[in-house]
gemmi code that builds the backbone of each chain (N, CA, C; Angstrom):
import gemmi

chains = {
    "A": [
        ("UNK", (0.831, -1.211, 0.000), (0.000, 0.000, 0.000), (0.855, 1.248, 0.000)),
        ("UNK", (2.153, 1.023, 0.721), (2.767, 2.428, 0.680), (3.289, 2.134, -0.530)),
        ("UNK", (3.924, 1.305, -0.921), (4.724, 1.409, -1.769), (3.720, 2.282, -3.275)),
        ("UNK", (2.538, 1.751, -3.313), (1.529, 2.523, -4.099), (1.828, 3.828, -3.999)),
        ("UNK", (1.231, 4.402, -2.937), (1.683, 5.657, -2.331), (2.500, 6.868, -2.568)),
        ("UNK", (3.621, 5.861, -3.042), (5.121, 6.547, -3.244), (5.155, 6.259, -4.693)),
        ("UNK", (4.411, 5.956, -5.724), (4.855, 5.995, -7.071), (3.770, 6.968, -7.189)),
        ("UNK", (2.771, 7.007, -6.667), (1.630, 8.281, -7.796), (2.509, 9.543, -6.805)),
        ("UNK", (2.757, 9.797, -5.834), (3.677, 10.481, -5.326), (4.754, 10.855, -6.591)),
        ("UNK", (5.155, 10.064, -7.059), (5.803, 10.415, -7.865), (6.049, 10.538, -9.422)),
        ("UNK", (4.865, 10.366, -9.629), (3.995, 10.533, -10.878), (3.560, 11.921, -11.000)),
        ("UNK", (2.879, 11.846, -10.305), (2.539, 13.468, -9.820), (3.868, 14.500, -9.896)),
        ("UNK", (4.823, 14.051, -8.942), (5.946, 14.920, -9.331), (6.504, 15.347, -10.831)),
        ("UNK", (6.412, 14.081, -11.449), (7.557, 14.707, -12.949), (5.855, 14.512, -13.814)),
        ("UNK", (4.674, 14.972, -13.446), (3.514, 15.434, -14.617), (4.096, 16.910, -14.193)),
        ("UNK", (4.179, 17.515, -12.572), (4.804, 18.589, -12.321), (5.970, 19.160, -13.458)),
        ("UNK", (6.600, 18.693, -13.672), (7.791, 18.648, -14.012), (7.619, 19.254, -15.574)),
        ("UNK", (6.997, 18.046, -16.288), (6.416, 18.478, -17.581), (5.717, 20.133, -18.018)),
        ("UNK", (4.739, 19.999, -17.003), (4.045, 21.184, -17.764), (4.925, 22.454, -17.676)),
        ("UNK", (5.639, 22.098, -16.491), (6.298, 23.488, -16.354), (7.965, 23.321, -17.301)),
        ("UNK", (7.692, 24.603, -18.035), (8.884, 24.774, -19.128), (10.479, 24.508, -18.594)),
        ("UNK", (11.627, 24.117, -19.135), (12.519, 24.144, -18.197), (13.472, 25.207, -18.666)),
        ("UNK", (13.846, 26.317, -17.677), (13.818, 27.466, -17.716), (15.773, 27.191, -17.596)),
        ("UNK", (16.726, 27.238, -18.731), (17.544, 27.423, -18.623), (18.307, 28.595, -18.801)),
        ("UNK", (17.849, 29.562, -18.928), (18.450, 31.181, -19.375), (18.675, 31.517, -17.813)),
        ("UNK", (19.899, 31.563, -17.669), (20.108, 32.442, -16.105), (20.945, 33.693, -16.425)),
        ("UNK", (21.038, 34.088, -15.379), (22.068, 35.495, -15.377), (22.932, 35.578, -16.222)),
        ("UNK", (24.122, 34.489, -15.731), (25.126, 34.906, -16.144), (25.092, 34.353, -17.887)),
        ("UNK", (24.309, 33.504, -18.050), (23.854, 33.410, -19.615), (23.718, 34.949, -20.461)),
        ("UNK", (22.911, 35.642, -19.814), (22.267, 36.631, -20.429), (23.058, 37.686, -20.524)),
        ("UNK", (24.279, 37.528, -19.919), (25.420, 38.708, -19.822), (26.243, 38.794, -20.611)),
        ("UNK", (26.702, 36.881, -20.841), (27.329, 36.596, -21.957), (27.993, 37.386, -23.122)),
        ("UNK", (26.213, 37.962, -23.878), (26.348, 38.277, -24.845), (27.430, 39.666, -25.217)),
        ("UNK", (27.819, 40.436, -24.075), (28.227, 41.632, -23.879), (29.484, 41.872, -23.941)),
        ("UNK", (30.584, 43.275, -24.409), (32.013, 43.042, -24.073), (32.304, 43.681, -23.377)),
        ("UNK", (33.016, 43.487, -22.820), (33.294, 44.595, -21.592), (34.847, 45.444, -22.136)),
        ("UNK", (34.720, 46.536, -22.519), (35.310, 47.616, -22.877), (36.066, 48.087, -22.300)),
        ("UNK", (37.045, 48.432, -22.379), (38.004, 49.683, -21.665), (38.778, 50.249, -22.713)),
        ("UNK", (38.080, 51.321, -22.565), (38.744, 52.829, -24.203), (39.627, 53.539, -23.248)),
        ("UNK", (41.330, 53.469, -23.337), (42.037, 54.510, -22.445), (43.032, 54.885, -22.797)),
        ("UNK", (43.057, 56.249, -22.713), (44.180, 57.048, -23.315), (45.194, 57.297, -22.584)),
        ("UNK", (46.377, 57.829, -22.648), (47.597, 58.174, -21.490), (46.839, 59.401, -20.114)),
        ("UNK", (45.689, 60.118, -20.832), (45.683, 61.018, -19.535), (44.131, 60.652, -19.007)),
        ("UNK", (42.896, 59.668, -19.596), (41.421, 59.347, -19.593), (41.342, 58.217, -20.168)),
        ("UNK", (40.312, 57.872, -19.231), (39.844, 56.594, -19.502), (38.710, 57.163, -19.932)),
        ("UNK", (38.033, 56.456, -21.228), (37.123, 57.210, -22.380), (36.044, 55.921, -21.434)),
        ("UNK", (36.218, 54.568, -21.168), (35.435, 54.077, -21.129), (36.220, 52.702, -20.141)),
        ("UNK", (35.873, 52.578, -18.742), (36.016, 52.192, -17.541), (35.364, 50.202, -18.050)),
        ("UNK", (36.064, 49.548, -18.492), (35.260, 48.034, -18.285), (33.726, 47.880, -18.692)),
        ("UNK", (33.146, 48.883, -19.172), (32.109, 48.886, -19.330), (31.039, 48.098, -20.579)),
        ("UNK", (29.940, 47.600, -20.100), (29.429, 46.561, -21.544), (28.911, 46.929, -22.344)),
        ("UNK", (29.650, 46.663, -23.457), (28.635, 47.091, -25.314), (28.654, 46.091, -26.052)),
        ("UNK", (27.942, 46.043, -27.070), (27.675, 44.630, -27.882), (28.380, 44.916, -28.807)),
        ("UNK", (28.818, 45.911, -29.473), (29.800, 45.325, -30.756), (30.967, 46.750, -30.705)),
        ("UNK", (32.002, 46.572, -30.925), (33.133, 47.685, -31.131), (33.678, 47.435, -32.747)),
        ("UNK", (33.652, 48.298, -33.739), (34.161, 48.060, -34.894), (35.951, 48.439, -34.452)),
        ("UNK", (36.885, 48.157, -35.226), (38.213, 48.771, -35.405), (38.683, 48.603, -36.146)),
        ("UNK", (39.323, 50.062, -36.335), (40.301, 50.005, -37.990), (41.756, 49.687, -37.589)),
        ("UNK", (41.725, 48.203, -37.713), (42.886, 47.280, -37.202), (43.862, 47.891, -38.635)),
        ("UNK", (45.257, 47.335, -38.723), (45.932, 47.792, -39.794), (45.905, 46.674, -40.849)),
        ("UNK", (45.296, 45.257, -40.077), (44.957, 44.221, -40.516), (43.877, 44.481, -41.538)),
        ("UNK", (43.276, 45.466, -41.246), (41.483, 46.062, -41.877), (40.512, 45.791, -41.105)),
        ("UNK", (39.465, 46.631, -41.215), (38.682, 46.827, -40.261), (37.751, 46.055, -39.936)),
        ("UNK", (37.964, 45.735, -38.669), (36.895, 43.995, -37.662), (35.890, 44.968, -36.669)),
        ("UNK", (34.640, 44.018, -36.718), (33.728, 44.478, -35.815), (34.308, 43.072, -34.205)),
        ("UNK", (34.269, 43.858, -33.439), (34.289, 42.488, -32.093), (32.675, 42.550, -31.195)),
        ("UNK", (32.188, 41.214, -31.620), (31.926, 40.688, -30.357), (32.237, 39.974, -29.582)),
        ("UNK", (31.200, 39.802, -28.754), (31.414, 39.036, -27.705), (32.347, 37.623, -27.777)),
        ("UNK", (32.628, 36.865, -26.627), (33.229, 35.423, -26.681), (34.279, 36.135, -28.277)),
        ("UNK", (34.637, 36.777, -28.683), (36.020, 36.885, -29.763), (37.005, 36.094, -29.378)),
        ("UNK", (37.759, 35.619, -30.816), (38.831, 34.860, -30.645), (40.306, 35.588, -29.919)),
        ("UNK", (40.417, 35.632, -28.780), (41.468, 36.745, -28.397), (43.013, 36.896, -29.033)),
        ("UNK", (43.072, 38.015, -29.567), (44.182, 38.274, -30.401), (44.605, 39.940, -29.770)),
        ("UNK", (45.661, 40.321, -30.754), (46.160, 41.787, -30.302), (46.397, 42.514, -31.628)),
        ("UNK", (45.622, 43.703, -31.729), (45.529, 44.371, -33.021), (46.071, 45.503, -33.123)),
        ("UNK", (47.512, 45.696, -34.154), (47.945, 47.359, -34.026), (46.747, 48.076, -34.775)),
        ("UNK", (46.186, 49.466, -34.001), (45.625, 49.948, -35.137), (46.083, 51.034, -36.026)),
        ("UNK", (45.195, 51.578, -36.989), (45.398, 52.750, -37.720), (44.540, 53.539, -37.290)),
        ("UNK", (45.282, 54.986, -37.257), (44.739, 55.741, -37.091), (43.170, 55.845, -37.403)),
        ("UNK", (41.983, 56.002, -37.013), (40.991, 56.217, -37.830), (39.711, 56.268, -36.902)),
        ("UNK", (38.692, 55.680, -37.107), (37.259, 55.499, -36.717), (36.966, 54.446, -35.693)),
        ("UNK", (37.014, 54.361, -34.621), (36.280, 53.563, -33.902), (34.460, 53.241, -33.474)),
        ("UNK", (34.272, 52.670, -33.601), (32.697, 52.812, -33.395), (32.078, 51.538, -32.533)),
        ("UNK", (31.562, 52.204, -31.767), (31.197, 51.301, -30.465), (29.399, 51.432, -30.584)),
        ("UNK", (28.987, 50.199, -30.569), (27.599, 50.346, -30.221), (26.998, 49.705, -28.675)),
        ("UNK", (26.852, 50.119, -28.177), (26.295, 50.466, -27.135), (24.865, 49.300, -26.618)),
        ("UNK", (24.808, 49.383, -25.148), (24.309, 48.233, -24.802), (22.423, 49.024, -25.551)),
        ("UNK", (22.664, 50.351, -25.017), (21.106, 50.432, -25.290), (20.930, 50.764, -26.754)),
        ("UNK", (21.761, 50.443, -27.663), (21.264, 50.515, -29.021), (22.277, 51.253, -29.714)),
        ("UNK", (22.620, 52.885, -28.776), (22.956, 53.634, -29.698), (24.362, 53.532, -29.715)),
        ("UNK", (25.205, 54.491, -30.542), (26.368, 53.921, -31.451), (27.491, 55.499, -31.096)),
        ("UNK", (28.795, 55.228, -30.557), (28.925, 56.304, -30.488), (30.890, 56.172, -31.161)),
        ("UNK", (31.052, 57.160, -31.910), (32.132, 56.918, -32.901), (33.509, 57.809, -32.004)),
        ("UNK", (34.590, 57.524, -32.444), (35.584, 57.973, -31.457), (36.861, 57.899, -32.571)),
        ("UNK", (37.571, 59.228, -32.704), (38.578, 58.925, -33.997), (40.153, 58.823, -32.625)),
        ("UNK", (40.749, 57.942, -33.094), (41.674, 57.704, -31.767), (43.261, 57.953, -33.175)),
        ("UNK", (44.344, 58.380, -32.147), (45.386, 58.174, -33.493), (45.918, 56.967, -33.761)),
        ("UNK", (45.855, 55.720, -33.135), (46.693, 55.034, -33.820), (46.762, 54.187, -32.322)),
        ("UNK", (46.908, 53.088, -31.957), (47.507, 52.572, -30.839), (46.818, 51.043, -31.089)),
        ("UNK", (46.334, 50.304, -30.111), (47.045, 48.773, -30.032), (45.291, 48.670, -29.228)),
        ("UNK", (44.827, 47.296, -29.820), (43.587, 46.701, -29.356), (43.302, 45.450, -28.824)),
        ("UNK", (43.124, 44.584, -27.676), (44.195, 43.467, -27.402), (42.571, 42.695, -27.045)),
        ("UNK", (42.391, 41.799, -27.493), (40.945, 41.483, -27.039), (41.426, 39.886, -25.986)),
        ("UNK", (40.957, 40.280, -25.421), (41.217, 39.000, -24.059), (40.336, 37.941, -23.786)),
        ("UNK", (40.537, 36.843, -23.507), (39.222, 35.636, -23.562), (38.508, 36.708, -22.613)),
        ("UNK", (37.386, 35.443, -22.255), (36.180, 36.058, -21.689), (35.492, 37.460, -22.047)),
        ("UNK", (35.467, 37.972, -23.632), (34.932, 38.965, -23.868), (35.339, 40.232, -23.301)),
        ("UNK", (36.394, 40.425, -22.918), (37.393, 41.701, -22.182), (38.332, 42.229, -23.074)),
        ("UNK", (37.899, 43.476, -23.898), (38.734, 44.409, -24.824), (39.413, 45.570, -24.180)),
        ("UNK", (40.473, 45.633, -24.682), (40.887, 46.947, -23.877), (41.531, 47.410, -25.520)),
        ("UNK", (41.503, 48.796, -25.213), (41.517, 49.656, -26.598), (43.106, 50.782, -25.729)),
        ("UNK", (44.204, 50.997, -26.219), (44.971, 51.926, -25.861), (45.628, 52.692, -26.812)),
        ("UNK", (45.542, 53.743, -27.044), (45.749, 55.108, -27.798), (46.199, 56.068, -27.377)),
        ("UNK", (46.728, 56.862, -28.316), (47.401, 58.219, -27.667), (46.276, 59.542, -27.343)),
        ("UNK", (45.728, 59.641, -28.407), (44.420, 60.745, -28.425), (43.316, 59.985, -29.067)),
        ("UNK", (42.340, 60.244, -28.751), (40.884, 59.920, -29.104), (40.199, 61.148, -28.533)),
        ("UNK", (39.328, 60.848, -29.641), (38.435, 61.984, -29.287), (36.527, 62.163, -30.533)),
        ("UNK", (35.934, 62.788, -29.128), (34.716, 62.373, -30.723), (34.528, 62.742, -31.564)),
        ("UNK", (33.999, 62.498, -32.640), (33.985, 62.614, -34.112), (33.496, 64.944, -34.187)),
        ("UNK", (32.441, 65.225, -33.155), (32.204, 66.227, -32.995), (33.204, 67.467, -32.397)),
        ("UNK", (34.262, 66.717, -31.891), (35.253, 67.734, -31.551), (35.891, 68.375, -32.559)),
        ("UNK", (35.990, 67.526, -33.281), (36.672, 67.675, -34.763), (36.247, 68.970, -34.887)),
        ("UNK", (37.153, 70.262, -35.833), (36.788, 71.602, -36.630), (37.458, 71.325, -38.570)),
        ("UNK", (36.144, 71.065, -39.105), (36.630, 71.049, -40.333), (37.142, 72.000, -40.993)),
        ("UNK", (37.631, 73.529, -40.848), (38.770, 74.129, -41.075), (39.501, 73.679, -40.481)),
        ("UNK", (39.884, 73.556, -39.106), (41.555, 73.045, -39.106), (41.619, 71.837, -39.575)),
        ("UNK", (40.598, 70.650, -39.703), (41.195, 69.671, -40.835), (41.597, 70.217, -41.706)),
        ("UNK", (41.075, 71.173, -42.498), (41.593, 71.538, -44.222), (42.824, 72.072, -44.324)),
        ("UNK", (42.802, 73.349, -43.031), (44.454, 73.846, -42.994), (45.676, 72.518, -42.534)),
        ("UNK", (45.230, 71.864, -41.420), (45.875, 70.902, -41.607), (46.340, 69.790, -42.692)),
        ("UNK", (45.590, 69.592, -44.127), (45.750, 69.419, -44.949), (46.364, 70.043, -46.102)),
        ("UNK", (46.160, 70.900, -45.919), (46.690, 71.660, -47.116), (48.234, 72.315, -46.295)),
        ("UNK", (48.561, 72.000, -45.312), (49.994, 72.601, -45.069), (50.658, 71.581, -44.932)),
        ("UNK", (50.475, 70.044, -44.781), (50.996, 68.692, -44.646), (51.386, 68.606, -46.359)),
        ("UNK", (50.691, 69.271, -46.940), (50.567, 69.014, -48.728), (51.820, 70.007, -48.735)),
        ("UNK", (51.958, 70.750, -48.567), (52.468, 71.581, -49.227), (54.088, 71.474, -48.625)),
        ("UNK", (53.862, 70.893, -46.988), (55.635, 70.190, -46.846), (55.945, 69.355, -47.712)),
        ("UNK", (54.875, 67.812, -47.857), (54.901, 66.736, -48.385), (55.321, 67.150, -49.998)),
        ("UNK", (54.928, 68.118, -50.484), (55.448, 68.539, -52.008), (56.644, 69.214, -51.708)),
        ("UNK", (57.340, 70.106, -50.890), (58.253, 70.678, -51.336), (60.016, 70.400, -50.800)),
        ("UNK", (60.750, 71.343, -50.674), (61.841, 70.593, -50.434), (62.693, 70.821, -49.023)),
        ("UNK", (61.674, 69.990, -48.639), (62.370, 70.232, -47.130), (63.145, 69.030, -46.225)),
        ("UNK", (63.573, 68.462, -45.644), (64.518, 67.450, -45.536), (63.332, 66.194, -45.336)),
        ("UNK", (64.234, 65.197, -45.657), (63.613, 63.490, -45.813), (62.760, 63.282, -44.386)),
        ("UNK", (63.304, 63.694, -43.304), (62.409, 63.879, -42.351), (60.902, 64.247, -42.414)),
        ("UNK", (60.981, 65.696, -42.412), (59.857, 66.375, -42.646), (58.645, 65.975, -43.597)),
        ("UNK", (59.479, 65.878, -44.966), (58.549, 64.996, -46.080), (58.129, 63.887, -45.011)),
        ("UNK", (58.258, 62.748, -44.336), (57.825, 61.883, -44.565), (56.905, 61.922, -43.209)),
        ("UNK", (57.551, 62.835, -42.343), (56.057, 63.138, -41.145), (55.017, 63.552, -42.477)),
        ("UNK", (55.194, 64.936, -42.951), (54.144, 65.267, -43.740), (53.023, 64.286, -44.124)),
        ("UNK", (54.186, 63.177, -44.793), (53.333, 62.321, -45.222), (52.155, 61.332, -44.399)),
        ("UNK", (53.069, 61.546, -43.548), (51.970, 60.357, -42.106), (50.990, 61.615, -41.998)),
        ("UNK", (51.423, 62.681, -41.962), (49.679, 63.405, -41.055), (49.090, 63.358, -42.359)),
        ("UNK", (49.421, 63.805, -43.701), (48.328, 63.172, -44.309), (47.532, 61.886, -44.596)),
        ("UNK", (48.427, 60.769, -44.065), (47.562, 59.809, -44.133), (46.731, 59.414, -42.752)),
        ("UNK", (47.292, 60.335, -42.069), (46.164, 59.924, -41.016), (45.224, 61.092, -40.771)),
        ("UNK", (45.285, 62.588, -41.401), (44.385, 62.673, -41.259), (42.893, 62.812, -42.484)),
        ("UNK", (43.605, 62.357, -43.900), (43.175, 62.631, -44.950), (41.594, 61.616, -44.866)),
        ("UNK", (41.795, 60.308, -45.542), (40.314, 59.557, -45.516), (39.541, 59.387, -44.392)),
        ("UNK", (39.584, 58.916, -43.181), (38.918, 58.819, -42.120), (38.309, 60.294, -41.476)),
        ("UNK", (39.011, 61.382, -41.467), (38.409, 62.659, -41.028), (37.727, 63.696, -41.970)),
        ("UNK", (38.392, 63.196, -43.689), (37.353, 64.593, -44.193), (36.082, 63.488, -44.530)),
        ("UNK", (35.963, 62.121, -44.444), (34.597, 61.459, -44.874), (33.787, 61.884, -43.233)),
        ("UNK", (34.657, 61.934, -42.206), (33.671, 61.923, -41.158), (33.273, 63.606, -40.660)),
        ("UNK", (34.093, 64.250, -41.236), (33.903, 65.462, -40.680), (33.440, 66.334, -41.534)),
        ("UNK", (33.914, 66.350, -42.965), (33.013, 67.139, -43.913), (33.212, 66.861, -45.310)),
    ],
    "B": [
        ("UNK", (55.544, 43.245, -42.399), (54.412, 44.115, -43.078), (55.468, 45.862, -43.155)),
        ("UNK", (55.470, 45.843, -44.254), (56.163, 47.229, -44.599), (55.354, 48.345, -44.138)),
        ("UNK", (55.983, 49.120, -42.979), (55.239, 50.357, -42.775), (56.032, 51.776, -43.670)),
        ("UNK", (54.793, 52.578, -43.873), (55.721, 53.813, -44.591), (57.053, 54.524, -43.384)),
        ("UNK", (56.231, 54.438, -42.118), (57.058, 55.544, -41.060), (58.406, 54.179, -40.943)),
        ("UNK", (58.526, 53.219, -40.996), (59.836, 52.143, -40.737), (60.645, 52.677, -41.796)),
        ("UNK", (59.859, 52.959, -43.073), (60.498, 52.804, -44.203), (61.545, 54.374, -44.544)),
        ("UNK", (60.837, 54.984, -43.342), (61.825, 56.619, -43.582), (62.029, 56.589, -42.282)),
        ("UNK", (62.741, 55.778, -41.732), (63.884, 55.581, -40.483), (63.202, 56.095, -39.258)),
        ("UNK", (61.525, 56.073, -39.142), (61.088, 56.830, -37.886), (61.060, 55.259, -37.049)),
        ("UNK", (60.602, 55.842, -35.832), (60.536, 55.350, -34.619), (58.547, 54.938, -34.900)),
        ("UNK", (58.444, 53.983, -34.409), (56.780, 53.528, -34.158), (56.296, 54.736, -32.730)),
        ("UNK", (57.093, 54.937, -31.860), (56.999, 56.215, -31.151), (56.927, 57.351, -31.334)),
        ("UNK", (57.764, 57.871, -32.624), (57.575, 59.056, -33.310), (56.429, 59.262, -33.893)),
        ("UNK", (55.818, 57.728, -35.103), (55.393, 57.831, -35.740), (53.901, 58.230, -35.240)),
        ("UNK", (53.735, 57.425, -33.598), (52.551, 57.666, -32.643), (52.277, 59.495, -32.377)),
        ("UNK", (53.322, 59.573, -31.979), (53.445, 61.296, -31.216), (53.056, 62.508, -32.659)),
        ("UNK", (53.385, 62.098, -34.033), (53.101, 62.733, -34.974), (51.854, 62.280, -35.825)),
        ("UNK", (51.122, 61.281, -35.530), (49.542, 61.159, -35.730), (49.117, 61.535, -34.429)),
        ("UNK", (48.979, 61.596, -32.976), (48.575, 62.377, -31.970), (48.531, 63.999, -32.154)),
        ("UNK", (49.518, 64.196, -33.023), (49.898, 65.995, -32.789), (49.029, 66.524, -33.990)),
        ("UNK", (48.874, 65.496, -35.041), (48.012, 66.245, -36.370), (46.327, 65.645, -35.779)),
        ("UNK", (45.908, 65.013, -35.159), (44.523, 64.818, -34.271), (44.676, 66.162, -33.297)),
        ("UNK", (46.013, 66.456, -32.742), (45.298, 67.522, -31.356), (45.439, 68.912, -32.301)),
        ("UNK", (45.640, 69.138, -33.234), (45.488, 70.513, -33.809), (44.495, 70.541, -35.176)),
        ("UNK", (43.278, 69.093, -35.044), (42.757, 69.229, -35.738), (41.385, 69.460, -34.856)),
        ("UNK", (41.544, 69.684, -33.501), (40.209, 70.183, -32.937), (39.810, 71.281, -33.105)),
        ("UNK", (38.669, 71.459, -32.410), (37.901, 72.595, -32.450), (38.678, 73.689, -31.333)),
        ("UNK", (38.092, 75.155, -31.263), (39.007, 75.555, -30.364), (39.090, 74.940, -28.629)),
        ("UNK", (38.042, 74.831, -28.216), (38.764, 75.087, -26.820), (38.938, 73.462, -26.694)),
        ("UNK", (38.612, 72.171, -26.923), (39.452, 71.084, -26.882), (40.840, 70.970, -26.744)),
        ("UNK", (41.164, 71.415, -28.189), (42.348, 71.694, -28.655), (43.184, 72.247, -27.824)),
        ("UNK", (42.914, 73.505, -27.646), (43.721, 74.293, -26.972), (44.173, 73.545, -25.030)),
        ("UNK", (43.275, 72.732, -24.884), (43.494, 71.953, -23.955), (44.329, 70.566, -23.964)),
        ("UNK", (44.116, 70.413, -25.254), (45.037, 68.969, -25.683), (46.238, 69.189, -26.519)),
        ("UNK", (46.581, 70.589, -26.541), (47.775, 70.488, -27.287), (49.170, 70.598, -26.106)),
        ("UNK", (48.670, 71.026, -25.089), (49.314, 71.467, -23.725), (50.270, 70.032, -23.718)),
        ("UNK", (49.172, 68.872, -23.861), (49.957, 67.490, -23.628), (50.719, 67.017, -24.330)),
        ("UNK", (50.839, 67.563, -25.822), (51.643, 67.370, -26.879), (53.289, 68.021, -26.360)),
        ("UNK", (53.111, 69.072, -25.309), (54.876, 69.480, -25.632), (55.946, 68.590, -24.665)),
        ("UNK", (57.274, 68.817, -25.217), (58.043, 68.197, -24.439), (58.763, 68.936, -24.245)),
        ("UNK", (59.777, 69.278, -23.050), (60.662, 70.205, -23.070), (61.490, 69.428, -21.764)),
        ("UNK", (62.331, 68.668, -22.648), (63.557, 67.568, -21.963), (64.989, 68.324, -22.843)),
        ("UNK", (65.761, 68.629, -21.588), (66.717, 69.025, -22.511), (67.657, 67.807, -21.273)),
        ("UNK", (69.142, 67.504, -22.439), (70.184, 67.042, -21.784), (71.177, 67.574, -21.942)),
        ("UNK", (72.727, 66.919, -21.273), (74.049, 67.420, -21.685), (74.517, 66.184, -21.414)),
        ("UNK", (75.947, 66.227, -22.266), (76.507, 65.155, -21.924), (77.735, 65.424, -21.295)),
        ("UNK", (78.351, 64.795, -20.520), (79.477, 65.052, -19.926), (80.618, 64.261, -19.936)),
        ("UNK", (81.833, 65.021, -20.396), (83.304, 64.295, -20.947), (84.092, 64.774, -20.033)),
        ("UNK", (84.914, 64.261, -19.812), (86.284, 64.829, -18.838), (86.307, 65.625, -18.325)),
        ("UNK", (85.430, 65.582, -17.122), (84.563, 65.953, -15.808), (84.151, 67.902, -16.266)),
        ("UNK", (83.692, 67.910, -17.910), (83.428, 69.049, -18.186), (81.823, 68.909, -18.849)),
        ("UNK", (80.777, 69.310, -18.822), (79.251, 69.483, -19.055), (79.505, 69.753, -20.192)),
        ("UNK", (78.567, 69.260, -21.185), (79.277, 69.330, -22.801), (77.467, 70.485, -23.195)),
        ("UNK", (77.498, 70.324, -24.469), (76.502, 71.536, -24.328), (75.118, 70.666, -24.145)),
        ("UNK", (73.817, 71.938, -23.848), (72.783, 72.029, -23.138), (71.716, 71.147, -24.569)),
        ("UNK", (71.195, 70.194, -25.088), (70.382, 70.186, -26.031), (69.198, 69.202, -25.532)),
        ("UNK", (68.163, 70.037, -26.389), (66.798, 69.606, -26.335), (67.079, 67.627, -26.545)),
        ("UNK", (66.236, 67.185, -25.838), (65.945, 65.775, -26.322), (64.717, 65.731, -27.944)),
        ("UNK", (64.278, 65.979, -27.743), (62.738, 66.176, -29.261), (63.926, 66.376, -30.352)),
        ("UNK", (64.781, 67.736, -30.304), (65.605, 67.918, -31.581), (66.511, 66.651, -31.670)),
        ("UNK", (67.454, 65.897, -30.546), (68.382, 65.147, -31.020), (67.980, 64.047, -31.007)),
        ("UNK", (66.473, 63.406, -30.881), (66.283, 62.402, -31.379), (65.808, 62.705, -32.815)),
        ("UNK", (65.265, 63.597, -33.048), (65.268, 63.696, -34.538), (65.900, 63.733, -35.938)),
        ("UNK", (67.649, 64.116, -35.006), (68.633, 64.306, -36.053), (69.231, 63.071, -35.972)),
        ("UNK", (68.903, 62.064, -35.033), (69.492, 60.703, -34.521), (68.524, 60.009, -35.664)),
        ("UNK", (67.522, 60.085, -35.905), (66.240, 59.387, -36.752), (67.138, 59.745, -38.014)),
        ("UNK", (66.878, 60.861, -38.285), (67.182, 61.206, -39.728), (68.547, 60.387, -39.799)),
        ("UNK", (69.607, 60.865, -39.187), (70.886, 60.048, -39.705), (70.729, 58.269, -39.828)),
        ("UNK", (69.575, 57.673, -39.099), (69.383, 56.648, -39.590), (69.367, 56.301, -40.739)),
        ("UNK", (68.012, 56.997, -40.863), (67.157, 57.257, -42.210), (68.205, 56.539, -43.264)),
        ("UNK", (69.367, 58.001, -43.579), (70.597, 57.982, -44.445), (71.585, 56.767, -44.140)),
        ("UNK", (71.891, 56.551, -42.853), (72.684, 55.530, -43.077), (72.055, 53.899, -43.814)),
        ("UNK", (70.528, 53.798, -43.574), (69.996, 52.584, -43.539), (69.464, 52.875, -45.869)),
        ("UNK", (69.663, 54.265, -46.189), (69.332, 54.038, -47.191), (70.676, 53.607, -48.083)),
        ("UNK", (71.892, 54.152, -47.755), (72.684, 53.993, -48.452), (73.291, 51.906, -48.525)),
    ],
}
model = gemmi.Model(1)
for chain_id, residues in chains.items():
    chain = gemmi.Chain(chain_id)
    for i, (resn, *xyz) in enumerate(residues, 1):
        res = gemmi.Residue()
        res.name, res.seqid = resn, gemmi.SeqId(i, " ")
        for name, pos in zip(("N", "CA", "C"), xyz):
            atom = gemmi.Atom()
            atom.name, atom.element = name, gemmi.Element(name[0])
            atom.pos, atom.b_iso = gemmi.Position(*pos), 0.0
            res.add_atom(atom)
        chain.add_residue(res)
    model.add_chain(chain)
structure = gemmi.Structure()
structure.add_model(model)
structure.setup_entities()
């Protein structure tokens, strides 16, 4: 008789069992999806460990979006466009000069640069004067030195800042 | 991977400090004028020979003439 007892006892338990869905999404599942960021320059940290779902970078490799779980590697970059989108949707762009992007297991990027700064700080006259006086070392005859800085500020600041700035 | 700045005897340090300096004078004014402050250097050395102080020079200029003479020695 008990032994009866103890099987609808437990019949009852896993009909329990059934109807109710089995709920495997927990926390730390749901966090997963996220990277945790750190944008930092020599004098600011642009962005403290903080979680966003996708960071593009203009690696010198060419330009990779990272998410989450990424295969961890270390990326010199080029000067140019960073663009981070953000946990609540929105997207916020950051032109940095040039420095090193090191993505770490467990979804942990750290971004290090000399200057960054946002796309709105930018003044498209001094881009242009800055262009047009990098041109005009880069053309004329001034020592092998000079030419060839010239040449770097125009390439870093020529495609990435007059498409983003004007 | 051939870089242009390797390829004219700069430093990957130089080449950093001179894409930083054409970003901080491409801001707007008062950014700028706040971020160019961090751009200067003003390291000077001397060297000293037979217990006499040899002359006073900037570090920024004599690594630059140290670069360049690379430059030339590594093209020839």
């Amino acid at each position: 008789m008990s032994a009866l007892r103890l099987s609808r006892a437990a019949l009852r338990a896993r009909t329990a069992a059934a109807l109710k869905p089995i709920q495997r999404r927990g926390y730390a599942e749901a966090v997963s999806d996220k990277i945790k960021l750190s944008l930092a320059l020599p004098h600011q940290a642009i962005y403290h460990s903080q979680d966003v779902v996708q960071v593009n970078l203009p690696a010198e490799s060419g330009e990779m979006g990272i998410l989450a779980q990424h295969v961890p590697s270390i990326e010199q970059l080029k000067p140019g466009l960073v663009e981070i989108i953000e946990e609540s949707g929105g997207n916020k762009q950051f032109f940095l000069s040039g420095g090193f992007a090191v993505v770490q297991p467990n979804s942990v990027l750290s971004i290090n640069a000399v200057e960054g700064f946002p796309l709105e700080e930018f003044s498209e006259e001094a881009v242009k004067s800055q262009i047009s006086e990098a041109q005009k070392i880069a053309s004329g005859s001034g020592s092998e030195q000079d030419i060839a800085e010239a040449k770097i500020e125009l390439e870093v600041i020529k495609p990435p800042l007059r498409g983003g700035v004007g | 991977m051939a870089f242009a700045w390797k390829a004219a005897g700069l430093t990957y340090n130089r080449y950093l400090a001179i894409a930083a300096r054409v970003v901080r004078r491409s801001l707007k004014e008062g950014p700028r004028l706040q971020a160019e402050r961090r751009g200067e250097m003003d390291l000077r050395f001397a060297k000293w020979q037979n217990g006499k102080q040899g002359e006073n020079k900037s570090l920024g200029a004599a690594n630059a003439d140290a670069m360049a003479e690379l430059a030339t020695q590594e093209a020839k």
